[in-house]
C-alpha positions in Angstrom: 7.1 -23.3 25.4 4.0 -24.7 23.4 4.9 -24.5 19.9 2.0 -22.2 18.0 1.0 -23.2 14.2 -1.5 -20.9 11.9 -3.8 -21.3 9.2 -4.9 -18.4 6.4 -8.0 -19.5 5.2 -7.5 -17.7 1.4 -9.1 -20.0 -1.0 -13.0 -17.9 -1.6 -13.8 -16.7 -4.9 -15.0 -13.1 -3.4 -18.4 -13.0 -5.9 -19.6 -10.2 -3.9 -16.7 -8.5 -5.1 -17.3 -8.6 -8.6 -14.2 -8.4 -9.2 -11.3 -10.3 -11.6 -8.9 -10.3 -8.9 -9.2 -12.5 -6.7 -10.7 -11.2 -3.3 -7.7 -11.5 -0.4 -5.5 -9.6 -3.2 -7.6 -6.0 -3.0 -5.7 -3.8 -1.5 -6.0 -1.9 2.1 -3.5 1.3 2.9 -1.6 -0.3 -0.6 -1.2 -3.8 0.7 -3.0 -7.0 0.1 -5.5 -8.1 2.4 -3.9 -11.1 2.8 -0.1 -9.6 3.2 -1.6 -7.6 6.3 -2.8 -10.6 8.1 0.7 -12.7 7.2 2.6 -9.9 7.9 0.4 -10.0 11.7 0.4 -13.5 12.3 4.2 -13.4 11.1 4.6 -11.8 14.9 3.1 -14.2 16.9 6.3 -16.5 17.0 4.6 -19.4 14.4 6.5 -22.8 14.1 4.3 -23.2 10.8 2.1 -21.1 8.6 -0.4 -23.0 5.9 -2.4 -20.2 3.6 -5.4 -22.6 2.3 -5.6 -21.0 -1.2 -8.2 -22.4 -4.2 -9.2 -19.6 -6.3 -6.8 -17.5 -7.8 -4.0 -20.0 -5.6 -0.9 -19.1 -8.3 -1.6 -15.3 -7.9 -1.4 -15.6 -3.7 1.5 -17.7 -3.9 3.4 -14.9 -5.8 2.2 -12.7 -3.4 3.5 -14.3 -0.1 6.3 -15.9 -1.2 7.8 -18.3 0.9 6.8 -17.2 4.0 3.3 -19.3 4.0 3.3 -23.5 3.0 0.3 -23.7 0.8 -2.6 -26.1 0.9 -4.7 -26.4 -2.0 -8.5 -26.5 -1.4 -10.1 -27.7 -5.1 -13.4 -27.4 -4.4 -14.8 -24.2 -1.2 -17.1 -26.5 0.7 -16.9 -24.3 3.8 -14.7 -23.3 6.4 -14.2 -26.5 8.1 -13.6 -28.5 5.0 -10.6 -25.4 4.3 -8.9 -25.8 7.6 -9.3 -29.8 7.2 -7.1 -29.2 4.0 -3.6 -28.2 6.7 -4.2 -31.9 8.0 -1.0 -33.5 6.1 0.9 -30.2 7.9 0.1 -30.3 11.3 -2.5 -32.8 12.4 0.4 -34.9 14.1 1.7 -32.1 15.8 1.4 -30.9 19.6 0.8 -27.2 19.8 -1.8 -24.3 19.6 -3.3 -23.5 15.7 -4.6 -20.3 15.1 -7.2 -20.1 12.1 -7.6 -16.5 11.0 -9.3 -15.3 7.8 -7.4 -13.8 4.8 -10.4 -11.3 4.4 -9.7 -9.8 7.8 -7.0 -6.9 7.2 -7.3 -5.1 10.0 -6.1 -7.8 12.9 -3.3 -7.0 15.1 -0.3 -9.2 16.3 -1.5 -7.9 19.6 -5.5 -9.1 19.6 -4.3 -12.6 18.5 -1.6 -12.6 21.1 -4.2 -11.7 23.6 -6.1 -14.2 22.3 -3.5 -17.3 22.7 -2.6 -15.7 26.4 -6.2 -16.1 27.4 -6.8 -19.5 25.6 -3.8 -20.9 27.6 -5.1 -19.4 31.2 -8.3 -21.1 30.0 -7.0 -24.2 29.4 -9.2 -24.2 26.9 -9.7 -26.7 23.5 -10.8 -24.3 21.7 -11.2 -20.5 22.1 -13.0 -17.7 20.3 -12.2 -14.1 19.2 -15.6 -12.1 19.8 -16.4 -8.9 19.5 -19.4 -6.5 21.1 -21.2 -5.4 18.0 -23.2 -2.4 17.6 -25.7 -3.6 15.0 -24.7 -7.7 15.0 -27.6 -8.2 12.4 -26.0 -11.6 10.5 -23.5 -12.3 12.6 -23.4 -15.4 14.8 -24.1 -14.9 18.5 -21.8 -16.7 21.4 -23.9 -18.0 23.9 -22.2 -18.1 27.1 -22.9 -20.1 30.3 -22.8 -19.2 34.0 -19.1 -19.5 34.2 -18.6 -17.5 31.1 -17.4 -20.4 28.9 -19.2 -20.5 25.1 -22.1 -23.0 25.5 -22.6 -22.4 21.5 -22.5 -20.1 18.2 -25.8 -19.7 17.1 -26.1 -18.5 13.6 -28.3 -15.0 13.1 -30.8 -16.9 11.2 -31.2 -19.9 13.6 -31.7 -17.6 16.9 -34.9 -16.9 18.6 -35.3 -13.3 19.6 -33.8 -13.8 23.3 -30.6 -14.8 21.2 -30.9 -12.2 18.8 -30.7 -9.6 21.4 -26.8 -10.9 22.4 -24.3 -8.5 20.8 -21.4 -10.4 21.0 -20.4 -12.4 17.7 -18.2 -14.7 16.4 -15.6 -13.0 14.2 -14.3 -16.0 12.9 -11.3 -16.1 14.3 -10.1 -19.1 16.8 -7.3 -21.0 18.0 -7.2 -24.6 19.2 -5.9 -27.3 20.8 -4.0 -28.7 17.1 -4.7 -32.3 17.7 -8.0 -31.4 19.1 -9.0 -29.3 16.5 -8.5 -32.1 13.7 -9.6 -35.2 15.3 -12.8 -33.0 15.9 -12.8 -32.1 12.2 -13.3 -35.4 11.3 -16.2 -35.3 13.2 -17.7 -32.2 10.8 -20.8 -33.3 8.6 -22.3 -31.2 6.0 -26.1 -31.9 6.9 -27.4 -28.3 6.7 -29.0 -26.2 3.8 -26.0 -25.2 2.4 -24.4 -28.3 2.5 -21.2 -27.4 3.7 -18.2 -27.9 6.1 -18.9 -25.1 9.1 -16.0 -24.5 11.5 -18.4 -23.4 14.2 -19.7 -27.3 14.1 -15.9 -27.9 15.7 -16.8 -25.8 18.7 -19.9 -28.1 19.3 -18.1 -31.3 19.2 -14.9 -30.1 21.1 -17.4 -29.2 24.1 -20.0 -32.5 23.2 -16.5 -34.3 24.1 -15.9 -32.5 27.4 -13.4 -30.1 26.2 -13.5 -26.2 27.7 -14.6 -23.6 24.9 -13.6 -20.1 26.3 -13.5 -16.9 24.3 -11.9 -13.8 24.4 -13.9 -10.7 23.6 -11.5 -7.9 21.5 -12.5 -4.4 22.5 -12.1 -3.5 19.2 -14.7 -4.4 16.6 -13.0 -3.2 13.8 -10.4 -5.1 13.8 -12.5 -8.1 12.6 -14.2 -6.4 10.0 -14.3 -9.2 7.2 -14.5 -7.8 3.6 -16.9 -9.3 1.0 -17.6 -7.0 -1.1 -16.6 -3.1 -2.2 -18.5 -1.7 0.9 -16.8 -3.8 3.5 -13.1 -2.9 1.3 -13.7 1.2 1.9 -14.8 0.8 5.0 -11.6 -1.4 6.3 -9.4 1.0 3.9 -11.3 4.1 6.2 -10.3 2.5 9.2 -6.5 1.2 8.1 -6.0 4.5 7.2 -6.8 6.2 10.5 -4.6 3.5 12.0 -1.7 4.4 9.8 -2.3 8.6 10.3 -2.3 8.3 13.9 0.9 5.7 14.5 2.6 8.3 12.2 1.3 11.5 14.6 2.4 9.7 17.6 5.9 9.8 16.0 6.1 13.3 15.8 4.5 13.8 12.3 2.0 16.5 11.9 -0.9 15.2 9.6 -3.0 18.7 8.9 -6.3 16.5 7.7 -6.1 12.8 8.2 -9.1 12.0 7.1 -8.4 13.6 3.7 -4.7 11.8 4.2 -3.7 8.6 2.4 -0.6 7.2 3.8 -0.1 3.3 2.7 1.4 0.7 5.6 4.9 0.3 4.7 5.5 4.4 4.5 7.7 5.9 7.2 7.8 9.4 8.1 10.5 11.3 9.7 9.9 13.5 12.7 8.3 17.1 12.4 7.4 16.6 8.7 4.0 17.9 8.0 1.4 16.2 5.4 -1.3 18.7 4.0 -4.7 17.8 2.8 -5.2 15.7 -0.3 -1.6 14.0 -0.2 -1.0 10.1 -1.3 1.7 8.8 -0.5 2.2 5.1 -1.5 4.3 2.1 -1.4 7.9 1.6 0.6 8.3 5.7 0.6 10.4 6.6 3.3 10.6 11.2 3.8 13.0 12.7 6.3 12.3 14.8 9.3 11.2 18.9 8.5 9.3 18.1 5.3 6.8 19.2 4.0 4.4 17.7 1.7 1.7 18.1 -0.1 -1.1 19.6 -0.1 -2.7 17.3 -3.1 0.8 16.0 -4.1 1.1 11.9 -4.8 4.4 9.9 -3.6 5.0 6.4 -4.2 8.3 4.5 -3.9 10.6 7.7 -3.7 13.6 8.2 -1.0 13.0 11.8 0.2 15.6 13.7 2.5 15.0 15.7 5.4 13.9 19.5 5.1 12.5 19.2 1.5 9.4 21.0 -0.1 6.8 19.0 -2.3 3.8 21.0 -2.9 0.9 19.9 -5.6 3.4 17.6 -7.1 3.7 13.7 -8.5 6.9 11.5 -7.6 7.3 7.7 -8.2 10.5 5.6 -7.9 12.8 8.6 -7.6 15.5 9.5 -4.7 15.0 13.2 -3.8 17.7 14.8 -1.5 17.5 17.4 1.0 16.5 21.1 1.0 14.9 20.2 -2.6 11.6 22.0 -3.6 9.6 20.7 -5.6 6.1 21.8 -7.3 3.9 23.2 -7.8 2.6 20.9 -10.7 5.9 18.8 -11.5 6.3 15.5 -12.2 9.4 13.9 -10.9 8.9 10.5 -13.1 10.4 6.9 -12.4 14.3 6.5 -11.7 15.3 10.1 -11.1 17.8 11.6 -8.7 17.3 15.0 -7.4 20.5 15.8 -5.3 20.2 18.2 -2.5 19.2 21.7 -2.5 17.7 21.0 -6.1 14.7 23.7 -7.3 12.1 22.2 -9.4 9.6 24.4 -10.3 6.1 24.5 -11.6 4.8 22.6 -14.8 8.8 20.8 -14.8 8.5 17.6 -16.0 11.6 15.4 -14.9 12.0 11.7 -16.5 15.3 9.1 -15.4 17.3 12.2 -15.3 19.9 13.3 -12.7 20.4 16.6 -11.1 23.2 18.0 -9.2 23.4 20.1 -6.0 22.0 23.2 -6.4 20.5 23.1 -10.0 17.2 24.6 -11.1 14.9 23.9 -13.7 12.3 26.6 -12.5 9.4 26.3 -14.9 7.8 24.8 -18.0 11.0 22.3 -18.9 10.5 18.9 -19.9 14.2 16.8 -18.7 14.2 13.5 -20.0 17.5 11.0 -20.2 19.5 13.7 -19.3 22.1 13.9 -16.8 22.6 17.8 -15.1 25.5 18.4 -13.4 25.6 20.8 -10.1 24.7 24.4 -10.0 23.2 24.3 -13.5 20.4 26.7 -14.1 18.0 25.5 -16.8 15.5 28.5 -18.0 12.0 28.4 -18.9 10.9 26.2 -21.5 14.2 24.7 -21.8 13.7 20.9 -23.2 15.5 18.1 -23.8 14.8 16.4 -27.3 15.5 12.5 -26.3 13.4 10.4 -29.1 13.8 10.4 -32.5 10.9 8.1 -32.8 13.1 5.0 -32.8 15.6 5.7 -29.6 16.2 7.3 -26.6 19.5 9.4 -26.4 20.7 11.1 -23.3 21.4 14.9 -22.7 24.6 15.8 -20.5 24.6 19.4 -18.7 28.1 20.0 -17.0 28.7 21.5 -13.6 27.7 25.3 -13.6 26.3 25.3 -17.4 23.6 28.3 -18.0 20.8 27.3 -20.6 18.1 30.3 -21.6 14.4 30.0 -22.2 13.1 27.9 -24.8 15.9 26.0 -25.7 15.8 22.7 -27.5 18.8 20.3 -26.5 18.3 17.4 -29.9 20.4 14.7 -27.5 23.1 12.7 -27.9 24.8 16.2 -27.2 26.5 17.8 -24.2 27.1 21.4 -22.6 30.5 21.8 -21.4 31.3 22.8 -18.0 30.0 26.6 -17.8 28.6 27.3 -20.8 26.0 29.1 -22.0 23.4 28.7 -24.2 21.6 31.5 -25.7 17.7 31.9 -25.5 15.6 30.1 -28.3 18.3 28.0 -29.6 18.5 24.5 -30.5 21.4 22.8 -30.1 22.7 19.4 -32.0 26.4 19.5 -31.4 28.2 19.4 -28.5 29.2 22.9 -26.2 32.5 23.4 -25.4 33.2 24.2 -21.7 32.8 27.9 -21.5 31.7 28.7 -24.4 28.7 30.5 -26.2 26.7 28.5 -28.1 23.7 30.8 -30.0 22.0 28.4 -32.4 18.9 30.1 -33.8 18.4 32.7 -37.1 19.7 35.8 -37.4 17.2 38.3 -36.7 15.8 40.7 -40.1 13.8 43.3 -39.9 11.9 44.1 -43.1 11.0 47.8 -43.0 7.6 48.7 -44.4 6.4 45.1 -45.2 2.9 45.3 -43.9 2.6 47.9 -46.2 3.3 46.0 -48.8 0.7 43.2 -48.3 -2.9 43.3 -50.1 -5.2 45.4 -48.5 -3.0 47.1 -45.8 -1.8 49.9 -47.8 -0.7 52.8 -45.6 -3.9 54.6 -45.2 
């Protein structure tokens, strides 16, 4: 089998971005440009993968990891000058290189696969991805000839108006021939206006030295959206995301409004789950079959069970068990675990705290540090008092402990195993198991005291 090689051209500044990160690190669906099309070309079976990186190199190398070898372009002198920095890689090598942009999210595994199968039934030195265009204003134009091979890229502001009226373009994605493609590189001069490397010049000289140029024509345009600037990013994020909606539908999840839906790529979505209106959900969330989510609630990094309830509700980097509901308007905050069959209610604020099977904390409650045992019932306004200004203490609520409204737990402290806790107390020593604790004043009644205060004498 021919061995296949690719290069991530990553190394432009992005101005049009106007941005301080750098451009292949904006995010699509939650992901980095630049992830999605690794994460695609990852599929394709690669012997070797060089990201060509210049601006903003350290932050992409974080980023990938050690899934890319990284080639260091100084100084962006155009495409061809980018790809010529992989020579020390691969230019000794026998194989097929695919050269793909790191501004071009939304290409598939399957397009570029497509694209190698034709290039090798071709038998081709070189082979472009185009695309039909509806409006290819600024794009390059491929120029076939009778046998449908690319006699040549003409650029949008080189063609005459014959040319112009082609709506196939380049998209800027290719593979090659690998020794081909850098003995022709060498080749590449920068006599032109902008004084720069161009890739396209490749294609000329790989056909000026008898070699076949074929391309292969994607029916889908908008997979080779590049992005340069915020237009191009919402647009690609638009189309990602109606991607992402309808891969999850054709698993069995109902999605009420997709395109009022955000769903990021590395989500999954159990079975017969449905997602209402105005719902983010972000990051490696994974949600159980029978749920039901949203509408205008925001997950990101939780583990949610099957047959549980999140309505108008926020949850990040929290494990949520099953036949839990949640919302409206809680906040389930970072490293909390709601065990199943849970009810958090509205305005409940929960914060690395712990709940047991069947425990409620049904309405205006603020749980912070606190571990809650099972079948505790926490009343209205019940709060646990976790900072002194200095520390953070935690809060421990047995199994089956029963705290009233508006109590104030002043942590380190702990209710024992079925207790109660009367309404309006606050409690700074521990409960026994069982027991009553009642922690507020006595209650006096002073008989005709508005009477006695100036000017409200008993008329």
């Amino acid at each position: 089998m021919v061995k296949r090689y690719a290069v991530i051209l990553a190394a432009g500044q992005g101005t049009r971005m106007k941005s301080k990160l750098y451009k292949v690190l904006h995010p699509v669906c939650g992901k980095p440009m630049v992830q999605h099309v690794v994460d695609q070309v990852s599929k394709l079976g690669i012997e070797k993968m060089i990201a060509v990186v210049g601006f903003g190199a350290e932050q992409v190398k974080e980023q990938l990891g050690t899934r890319c070898e990284y080639a260091l372009q100084e100084e962006q002198l155009g495409t061809a000058h980018a790809v010529m920095q992989a020579a020390p890689y691969l230019q000794h090598l026998e194989g097929i290189t695919v050269v793909v942009c790191g501004d071009t999210p939304l290409i598939t595994a399957e397009t570029m696969e497509a694209l190698l199968e034709h290039h090798r039934a071709a038998k081709a030195k070189a082979t472009v991805l185009t695309a039909i265009a509806d409006d290819p204003t600024g794009y390059g134009r491929i120029v076939r000839n009778s046998a449908g091979h690319v006699e040549k890229i003409v650029e949008h502001k080189d063609a005459n108006e014959r040319e112009r009226e082609i709506r196939e373009i380049n998209t800027g994605t290719y593979c090659f021939d690998n020794q081909t493609l850098f003995q022709a590189l060498t080749k590449v001069t920068n006599h032109n206006a902008q004084g720069e490397y161009y890739l396209t010049d490749v294609i000329e000289i790989i056909k000026a030295d008898g070699g076949i140029v074929s391309a292969y024509q994607t029916p889908s345009f908008d997979e080779t959206i590049g992005v340069n600037d915020r237009i191009a990013l919402a647009e690609a994020e638009r189309v990602m995301r109606d991607r992402i909606c309808r891969q999850h539908m054709k698993n069995g999840v109902t999605i009420i409004d997709p395109a009022c839906t955000y769903i990021s790529a590395e989500v999954t979505i159990g079975r017969d789950t449905i997602i209402y209106p105005g719902t983010v959900i972000e990051g490696e969330t994974i949600i159980g079959e029978d749920c039901s989510i949203g509408p205008h609630s925001e997950i990101k990094n939780c583990r949610i069970g099957h047959r549980t309830s999140i309505r108008h509700s926020v949850a990040h980097d929290s494990e949520i068990g099953n036949d839990v509901t949640i919302g409206p308007f809680a906040h389930i905050r970072p490293l909390s675990k709601i065990d199943d069959e849970v009810r958090i209610g509205n305005f409940v604020e929960v914060k690395k705290s712990t709940f047991g099977k069947g425990s409620k904390a049904s309405h205006l409650s603020y749980i912070g540090d606190a571990e809650v045992g099972a079948d505790v019932n926490l009343g209205c306004g019940s709060i646990t008092v976790n900072y002194d200004g200095v520390h953070k203490y935690m809060t421990k609520i047995e199994d089956g402990a029963f705290v009233g409204c508006n109590v104030n737990l002043i942590a380190p402290v702990t209710i024992g195993q079925g207790a109660y806790v009367a309404a309006g107390s606050t409690v700074t020593d521990d409960v026994p198991g069982r027991a009553l604790a009642i922690a507020r004043a006595r209650q006096v009644n002073k008989e005709n005291y508005v009477d006695r205060l100036p000017g409200k004498k008993k008329s």
